[in-house]
C-alpha positions in Angstrom: -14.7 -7.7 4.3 -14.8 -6.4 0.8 -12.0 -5.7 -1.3 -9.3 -6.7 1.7 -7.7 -8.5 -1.4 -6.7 -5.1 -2.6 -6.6 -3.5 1.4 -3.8 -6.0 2.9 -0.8 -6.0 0.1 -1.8 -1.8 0.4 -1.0 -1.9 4.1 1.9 -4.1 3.6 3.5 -1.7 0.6 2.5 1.5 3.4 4.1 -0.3 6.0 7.3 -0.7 4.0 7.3 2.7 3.2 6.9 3.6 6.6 9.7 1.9 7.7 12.0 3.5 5.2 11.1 6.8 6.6 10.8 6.6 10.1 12.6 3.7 11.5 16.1 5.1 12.8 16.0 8.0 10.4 15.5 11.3 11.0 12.2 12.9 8.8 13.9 15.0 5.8 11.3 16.0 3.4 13.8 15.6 0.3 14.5 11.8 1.7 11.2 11.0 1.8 10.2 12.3 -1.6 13.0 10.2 -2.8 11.8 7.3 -1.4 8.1 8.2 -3.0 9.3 8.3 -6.2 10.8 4.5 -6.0 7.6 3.2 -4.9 6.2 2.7 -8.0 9.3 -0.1 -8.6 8.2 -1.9 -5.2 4.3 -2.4 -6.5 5.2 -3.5 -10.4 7.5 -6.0 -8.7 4.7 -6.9 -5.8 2.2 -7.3 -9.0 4.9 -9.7 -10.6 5.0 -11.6 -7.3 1.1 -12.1 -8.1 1.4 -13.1 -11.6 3.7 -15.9 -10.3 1.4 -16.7 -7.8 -1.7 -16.8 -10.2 0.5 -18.7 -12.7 1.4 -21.4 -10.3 -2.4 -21.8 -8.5 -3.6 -23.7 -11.4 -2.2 -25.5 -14.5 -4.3 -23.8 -16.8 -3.3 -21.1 -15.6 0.2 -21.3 -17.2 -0.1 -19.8 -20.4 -1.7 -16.9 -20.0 0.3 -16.2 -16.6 3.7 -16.9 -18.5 2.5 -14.4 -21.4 1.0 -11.4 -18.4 4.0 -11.8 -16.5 6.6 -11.3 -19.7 3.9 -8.4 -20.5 4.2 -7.4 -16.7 8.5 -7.6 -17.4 8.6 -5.3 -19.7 6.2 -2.6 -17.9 8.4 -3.1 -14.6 11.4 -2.3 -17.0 9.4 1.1 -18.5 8.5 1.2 -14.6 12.0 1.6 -13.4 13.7 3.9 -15.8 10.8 6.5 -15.4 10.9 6.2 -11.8 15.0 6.6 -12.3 14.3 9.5 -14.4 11.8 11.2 -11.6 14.3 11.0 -9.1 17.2 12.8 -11.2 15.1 15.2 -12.5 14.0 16.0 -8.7 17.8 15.9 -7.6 18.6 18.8 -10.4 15.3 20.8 -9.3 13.6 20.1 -12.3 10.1 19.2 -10.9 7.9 19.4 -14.3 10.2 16.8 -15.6 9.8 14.9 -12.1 6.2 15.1 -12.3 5.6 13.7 -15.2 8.1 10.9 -15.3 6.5 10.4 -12.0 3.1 10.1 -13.2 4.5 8.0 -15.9 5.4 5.2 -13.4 2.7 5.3 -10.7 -0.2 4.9 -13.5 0.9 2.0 -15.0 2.5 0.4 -11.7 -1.0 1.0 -10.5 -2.7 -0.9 -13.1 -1.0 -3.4 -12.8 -1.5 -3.9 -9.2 -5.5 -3.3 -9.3 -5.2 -5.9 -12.6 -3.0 -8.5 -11.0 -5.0 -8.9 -7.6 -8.1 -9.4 -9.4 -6.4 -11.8 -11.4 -5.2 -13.9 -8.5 -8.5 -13.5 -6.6 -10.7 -14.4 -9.4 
């Protein structure tokens, strides 16, 4: 099937966010906006999980896997405060602010997913 490389760690990352909203919870739009705005955190840190996978697969794969996955460090770090900073800037009503440090931490959390599967898979 083409590109289930990128389709099944999707599902899984949908699923998880699923869960966080509708198992044993009652739907609250504010809640699940919350919960949005962290999921850029959960796929720089899935991506990270496939930089140590691609690192490990193959010997000579350990330099350049040690260097992407200190690269993919310090964009999980940028990753996180922005995503921090979308969800207070949500909580005090400010949504400008929230959309653009939300835009600020999907884009490059999604880059580094769509990067780092095609680095495993290749």
């Amino acid at each position: 099937m083409e590109y289930l490389e990128i389709i099944l760690p999707t599902l899984l990352l949908l699923i998880a966010f699923g869960y966080k909203n509708v198992v044993d919870k009652r739907f609250k739009m504010a809640d699940f906006i919350e919960r949005a705005l962290e999921v850029p955190v959960e796929i720089v840190f899935l991506s990270a999980s496939f930089l140590v996978a691609y690192t490990l697969k193959d010997i000579n794969n350990h330099a350049f896997g040690l260097l992407s996955l200190l690269i993919g460090i310090l964009i999980t770090t940028l990753v996180y405060i922005t995503s921090k900073r979308s969800h207070e800037a949500f909580l005090n009503d400010e949504l400008g602010s929230c959309k653009l440090f939300a835009a600020c931490s999907f884009l490059p959390s999604l880059f580094s997913y769509f990067f780092c599967v095609k680095l495993l898979v290749a």
